[in-house]
C-alpha positions as CSV (number, residue, x, y, z in Angstrom):
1,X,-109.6,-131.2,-53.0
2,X,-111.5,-134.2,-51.4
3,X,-114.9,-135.2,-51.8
4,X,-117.3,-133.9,-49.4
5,X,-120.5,-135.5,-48.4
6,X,-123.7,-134.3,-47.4
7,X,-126.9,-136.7,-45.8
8,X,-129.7,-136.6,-48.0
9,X,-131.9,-134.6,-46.3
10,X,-133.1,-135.8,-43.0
11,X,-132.1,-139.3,-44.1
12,X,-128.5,-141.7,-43.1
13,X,-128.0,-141.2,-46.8
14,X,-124.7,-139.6,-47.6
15,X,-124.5,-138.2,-51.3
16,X,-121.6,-136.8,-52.6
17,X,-121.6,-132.8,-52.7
18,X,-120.9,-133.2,-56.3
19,X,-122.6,-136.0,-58.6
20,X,-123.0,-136.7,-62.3
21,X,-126.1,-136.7,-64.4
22,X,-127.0,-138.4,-67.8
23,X,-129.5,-135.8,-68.9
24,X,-129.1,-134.9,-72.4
25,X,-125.5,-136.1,-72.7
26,X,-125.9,-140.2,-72.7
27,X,-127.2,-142.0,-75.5
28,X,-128.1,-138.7,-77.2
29,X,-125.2,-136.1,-77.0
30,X,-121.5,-138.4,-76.4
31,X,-120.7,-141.5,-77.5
32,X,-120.8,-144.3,-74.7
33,X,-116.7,-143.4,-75.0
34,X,-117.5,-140.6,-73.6
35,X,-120.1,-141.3,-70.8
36,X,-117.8,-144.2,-69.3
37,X,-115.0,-141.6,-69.2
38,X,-116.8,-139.6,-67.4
39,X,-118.3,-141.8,-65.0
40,X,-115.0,-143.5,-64.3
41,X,-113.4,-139.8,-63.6
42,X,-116.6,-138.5,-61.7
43,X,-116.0,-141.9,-59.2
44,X,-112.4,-141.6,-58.5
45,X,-113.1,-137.8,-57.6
46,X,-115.3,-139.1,-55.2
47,X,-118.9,-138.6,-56.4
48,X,-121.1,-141.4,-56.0
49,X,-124.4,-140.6,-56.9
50,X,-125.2,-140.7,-61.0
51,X,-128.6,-139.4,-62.0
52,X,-130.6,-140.6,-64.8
53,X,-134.3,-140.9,-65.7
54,X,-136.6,-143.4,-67.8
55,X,-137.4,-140.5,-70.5
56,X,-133.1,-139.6,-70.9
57,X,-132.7,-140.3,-74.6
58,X,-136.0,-143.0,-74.3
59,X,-134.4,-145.3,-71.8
60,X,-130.7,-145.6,-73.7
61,X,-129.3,-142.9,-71.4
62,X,-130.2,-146.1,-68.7
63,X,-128.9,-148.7,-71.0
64,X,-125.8,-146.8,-71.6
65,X,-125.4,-146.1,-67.7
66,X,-126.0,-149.7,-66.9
67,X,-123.1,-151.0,-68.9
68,X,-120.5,-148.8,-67.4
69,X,-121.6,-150.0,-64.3
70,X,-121.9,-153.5,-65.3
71,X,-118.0,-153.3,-67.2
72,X,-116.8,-151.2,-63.9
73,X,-117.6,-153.9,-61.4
74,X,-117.7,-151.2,-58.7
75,X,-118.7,-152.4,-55.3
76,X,-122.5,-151.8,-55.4
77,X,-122.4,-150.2,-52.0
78,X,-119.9,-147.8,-53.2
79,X,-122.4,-145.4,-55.7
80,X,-125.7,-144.7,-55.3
81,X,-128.3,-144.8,-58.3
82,X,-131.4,-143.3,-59.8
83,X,-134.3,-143.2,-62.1
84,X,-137.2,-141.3,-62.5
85,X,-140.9,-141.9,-63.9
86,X,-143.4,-140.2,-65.4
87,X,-142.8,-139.5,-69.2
88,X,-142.5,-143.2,-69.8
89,X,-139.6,-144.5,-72.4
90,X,-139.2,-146.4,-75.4
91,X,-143.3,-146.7,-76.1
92,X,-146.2,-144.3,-75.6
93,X,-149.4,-145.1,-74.3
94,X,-152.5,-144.4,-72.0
95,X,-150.8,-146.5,-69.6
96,X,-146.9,-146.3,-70.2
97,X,-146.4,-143.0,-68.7
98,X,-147.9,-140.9,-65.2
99,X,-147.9,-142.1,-61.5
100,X,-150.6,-145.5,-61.8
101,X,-149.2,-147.8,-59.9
102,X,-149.3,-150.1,-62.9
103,X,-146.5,-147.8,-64.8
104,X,-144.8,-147.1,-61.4
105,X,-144.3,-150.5,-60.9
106,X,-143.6,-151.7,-64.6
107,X,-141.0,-148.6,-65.0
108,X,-139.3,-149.4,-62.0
109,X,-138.6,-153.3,-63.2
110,X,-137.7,-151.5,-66.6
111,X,-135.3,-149.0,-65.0
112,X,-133.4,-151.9,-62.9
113,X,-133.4,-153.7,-66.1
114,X,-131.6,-151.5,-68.1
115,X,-129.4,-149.8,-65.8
116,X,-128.7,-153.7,-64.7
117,X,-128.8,-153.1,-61.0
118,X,-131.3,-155.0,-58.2
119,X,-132.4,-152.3,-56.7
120,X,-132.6,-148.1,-57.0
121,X,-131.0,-146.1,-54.6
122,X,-133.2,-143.1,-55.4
123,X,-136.9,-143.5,-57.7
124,X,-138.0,-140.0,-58.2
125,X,-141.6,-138.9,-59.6
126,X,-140.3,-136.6,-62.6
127,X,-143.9,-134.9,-62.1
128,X,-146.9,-134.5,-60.3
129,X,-149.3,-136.2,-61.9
130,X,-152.7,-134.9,-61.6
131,X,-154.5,-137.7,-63.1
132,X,-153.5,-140.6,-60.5
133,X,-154.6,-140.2,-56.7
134,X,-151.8,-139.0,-54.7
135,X,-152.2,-142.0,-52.7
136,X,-151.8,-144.4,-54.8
137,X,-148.8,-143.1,-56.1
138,X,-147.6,-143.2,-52.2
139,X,-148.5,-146.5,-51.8
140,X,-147.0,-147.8,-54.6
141,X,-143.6,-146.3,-53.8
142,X,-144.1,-147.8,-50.3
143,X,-144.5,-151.0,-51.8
144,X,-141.6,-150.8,-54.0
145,X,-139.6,-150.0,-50.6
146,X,-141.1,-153.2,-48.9
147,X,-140.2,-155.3,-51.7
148,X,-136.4,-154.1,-52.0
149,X,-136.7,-152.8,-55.5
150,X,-136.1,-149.2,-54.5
151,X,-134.3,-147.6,-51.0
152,X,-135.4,-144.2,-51.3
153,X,-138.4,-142.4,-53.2
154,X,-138.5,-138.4,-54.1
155,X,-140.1,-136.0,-56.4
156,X,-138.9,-133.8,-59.1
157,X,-140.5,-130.6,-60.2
158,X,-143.3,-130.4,-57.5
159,X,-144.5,-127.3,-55.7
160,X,-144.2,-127.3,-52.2
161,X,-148.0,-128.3,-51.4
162,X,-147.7,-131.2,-53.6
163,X,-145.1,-132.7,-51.8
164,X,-146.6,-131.5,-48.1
165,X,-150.1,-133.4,-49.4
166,X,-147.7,-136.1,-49.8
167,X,-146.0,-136.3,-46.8
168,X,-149.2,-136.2,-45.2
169,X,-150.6,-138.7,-46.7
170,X,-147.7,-141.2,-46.0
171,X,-147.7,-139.8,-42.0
172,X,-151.5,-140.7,-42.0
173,X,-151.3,-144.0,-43.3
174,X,-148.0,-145.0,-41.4
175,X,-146.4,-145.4,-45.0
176,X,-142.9,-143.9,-46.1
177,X,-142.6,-140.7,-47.6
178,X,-140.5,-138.3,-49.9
179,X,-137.1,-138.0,-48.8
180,X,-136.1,-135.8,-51.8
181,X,-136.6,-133.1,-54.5
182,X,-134.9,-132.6,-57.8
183,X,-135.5,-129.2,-58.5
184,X,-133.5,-126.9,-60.8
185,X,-131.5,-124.1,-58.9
186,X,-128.8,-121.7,-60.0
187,X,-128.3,-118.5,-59.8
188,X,-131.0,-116.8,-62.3
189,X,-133.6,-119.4,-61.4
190,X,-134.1,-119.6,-56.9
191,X,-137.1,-118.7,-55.7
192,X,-138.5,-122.3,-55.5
193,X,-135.7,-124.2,-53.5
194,X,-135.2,-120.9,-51.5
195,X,-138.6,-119.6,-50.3
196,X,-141.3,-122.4,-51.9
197,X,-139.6,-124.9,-49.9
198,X,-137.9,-123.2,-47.1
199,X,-140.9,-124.6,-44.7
200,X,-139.7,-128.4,-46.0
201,X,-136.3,-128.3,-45.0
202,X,-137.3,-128.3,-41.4
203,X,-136.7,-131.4,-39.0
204,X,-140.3,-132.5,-39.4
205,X,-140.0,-132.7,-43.0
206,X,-135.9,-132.8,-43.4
207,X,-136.1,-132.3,-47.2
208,X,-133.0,-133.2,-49.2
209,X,-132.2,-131.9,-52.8
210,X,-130.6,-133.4,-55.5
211,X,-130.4,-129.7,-58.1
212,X,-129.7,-129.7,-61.6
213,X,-129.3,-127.6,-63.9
214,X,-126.4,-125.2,-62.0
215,X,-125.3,-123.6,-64.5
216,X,-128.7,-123.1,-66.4
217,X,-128.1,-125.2,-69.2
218,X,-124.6,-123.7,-70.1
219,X,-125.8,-120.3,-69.9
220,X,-123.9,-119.1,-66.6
221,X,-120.6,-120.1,-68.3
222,X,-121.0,-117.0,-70.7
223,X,-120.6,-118.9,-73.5
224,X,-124.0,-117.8,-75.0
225,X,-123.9,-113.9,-74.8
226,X,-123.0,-113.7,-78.0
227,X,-125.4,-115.9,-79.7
228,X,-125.3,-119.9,-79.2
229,X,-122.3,-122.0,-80.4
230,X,-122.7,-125.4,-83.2
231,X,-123.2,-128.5,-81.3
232,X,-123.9,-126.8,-77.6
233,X,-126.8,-127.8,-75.7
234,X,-128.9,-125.0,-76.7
235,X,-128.4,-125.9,-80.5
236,X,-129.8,-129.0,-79.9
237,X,-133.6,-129.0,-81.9
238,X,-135.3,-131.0,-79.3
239,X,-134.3,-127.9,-76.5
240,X,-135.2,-124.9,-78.4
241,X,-137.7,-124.1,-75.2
242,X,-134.1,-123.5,-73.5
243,X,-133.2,-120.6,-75.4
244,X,-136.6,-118.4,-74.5
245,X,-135.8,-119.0,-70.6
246,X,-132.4,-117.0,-71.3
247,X,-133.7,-114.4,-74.3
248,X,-133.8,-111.3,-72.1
249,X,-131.5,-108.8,-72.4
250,X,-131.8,-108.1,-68.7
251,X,-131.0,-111.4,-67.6
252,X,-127.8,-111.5,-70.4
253,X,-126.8,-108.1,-68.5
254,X,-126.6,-110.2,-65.1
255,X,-124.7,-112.8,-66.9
256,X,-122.1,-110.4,-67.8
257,X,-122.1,-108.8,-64.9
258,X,-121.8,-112.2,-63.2
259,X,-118.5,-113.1,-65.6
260,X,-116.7,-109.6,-64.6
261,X,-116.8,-110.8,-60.6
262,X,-115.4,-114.0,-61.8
263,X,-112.9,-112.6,-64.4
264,X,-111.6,-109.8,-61.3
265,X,-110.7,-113.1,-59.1
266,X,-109.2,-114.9,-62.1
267,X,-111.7,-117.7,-61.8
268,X,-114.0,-119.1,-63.9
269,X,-117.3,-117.7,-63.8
270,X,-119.3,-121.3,-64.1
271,X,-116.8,-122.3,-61.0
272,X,-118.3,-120.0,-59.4
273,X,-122.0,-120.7,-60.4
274,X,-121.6,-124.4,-59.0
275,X,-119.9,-122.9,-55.7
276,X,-122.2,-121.1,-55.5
277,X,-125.2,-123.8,-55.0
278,X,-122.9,-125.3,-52.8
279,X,-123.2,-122.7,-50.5
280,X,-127.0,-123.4,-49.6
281,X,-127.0,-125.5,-46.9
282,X,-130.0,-127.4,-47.9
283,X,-128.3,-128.5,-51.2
284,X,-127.5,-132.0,-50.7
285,X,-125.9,-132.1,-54.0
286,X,-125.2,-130.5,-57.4
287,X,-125.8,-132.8,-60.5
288,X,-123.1,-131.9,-63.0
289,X,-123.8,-132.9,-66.5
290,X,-120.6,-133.1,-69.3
291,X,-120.5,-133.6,-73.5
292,X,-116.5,-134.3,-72.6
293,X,-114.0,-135.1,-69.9
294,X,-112.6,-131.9,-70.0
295,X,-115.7,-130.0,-68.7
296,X,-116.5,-133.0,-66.7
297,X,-112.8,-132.2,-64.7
298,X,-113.1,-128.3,-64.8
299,X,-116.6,-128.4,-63.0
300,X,-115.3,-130.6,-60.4
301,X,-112.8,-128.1,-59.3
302,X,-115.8,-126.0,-58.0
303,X,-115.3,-127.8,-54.9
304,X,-111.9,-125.1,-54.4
305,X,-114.0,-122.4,-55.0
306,X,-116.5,-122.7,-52.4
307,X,-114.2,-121.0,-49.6
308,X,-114.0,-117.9,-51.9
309,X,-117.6,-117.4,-51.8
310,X,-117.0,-115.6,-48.3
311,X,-119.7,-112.8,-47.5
312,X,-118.3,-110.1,-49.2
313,X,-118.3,-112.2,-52.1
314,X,-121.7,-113.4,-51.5
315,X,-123.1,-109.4,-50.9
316,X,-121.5,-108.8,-54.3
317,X,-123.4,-111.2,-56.0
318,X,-126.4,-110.8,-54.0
319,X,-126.2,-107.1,-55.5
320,X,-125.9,-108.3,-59.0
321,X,-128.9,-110.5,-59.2
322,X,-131.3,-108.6,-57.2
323,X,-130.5,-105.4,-59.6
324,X,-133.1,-104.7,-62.0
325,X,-130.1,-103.9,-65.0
326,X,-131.9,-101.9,-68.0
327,X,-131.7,-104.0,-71.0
């Protein structure tokens, strides 16, 4: 099935429907064998957005990233790019991590640096960051705009009145806003991009989202039911504060519940998950994330599943997560 592509919110930005993310998996997780297969395979499907932040694996999920696309020789205005700041990368310090505009600015030249481009497509703020005026950090990412470094500037993981405060901010000083959000949405975690935000996705504000996390860290491919597997995400030391998001027996009952519709229409259940976000219309695109090319090609066959997810489909899983299953 081709590609689709969606605009980026209220933007001219088209993203793909699907993209690929290097959270966890690059510089960490896979060897850079690994990553550039998965790139190269995520671009001829047709994605052409690849996610990544300052704070992936301390800034060698970047490095990594930034030599496949240096080797691949792609023509720059045929993917689209990102980094994110906040958490800072390879050194800690009262002034290498948060919103100033002196780490702004220094991660940016960092993050084009190692991911070896001129300019970012997409420079998220991974967080709100209480400690820096919100306009500063709005006329920073202005500035980084003006100067080229940086088309389009988002948030990640802010509530909706931090990024209204924002956008209001921007609109009064006749500076450019947020164009995105990177929020995690799946099917057991969908009350922020669906009601928190539902006033932002209006033509005023025209919010785009780039989600991740679809299917919750592994979890909506049933593969942790029965305890979790060596060498899965979830075993990893560093993400033990996964494994108490997915603990209750309540939510495991959905899960299985969840795999049953799947298994009755022969089709993988985590297929379904990513169909699933899909099917919000103010999705712009589903990050996928991969530890090898096979998962990397299975996930992108979610695209066929979409049409499935017709409302009789939808009602039944409507049903299954709004039940309140006795553990």
């Amino acid at each position: 099935m081709e590609m689709e592509y969606r605009r980026l919110g209220k933007s001219g930005l088209k993203v793909s429907a699907l993209s690929f993310g290097a959270w966890v998996t690059f510089g960490k997780q896979v060897g850079d064998d690994v990553a550039d297969a998965c790139m190269s395979r995520a671009y001829e499907a047709g994605v052409n957005f690849f996610d990544n932040a300052e704070a992936y694996a301390d800034g060698m999920a970047e490095k990594v990233m930034g030599d496949i696309l240096k080797a691949k020789k792609w023509p720059r205005d045929s993917f689209i790019v990102s980094s994110k700041v906040f958490f800072g990368a390879e050194r800690s310090g009262p002034n290498q991590r948060g919103l100033s505009r002196k780490h702004v600015t220094e991660a940016c030249e960092a993050a084009l640096k190692r991911l070896r481009v001129d300019y970012l497509d997409l420079y998220f703020c991974h967080r709100a960051d209480p400690e820096t005026p919100i306009e500063e950090t709005v006329r920073t990412m202005n500035t980084l705009i003006e100067q080229g470094k940086i088309l389009y500037w988002g948030t990640s993981e802010w509530t909706a009145r931090e990024i209204e405060e924002a956008k209001r901010v921007a609109d009064r000083h006749h500076l450019i806003g947020p164009t995105m959000e990177q929020p995690q949405y799946n099917m057991l975690f969908r009350d922020r991009v669906e009601k928190e935000y539902a006033p932002l996705y209006a033509s005023r504000h025209g919010l785009g989202t780039t989600i991740w996390s679809p299917l919750a860290s592994g979890y909506l491919t049933g593969k942790y039911l029965d305890g979790i597997p060596e060498g899965s995400r979830l075993a990893l030391s560093d993400l033990s504060w996964l494994q108490n998001r997915f603990s209750d027996e309540a939510v495991a009952a959905k899960v299985r519940a969840l795999k049953h519709f799947a298994d009755k229409r022969d089709v993988p259940l985590h297929r379904f998950a990513i169909a699933w976000c899909l099917k919000n219309p103010n999705v712009s695109t589903v990050i996928l994330g991969a530890s090898r090319l096979s998962q990397l090609e299975d996930n992108l066959k979610s695209l066929e599943v979409v049409d499935l997810l017709d409302t009789e489909a939808t009602e039944e899983i409507e049903q299954i997560l709004d039940s309140d299953i006795p553990s």
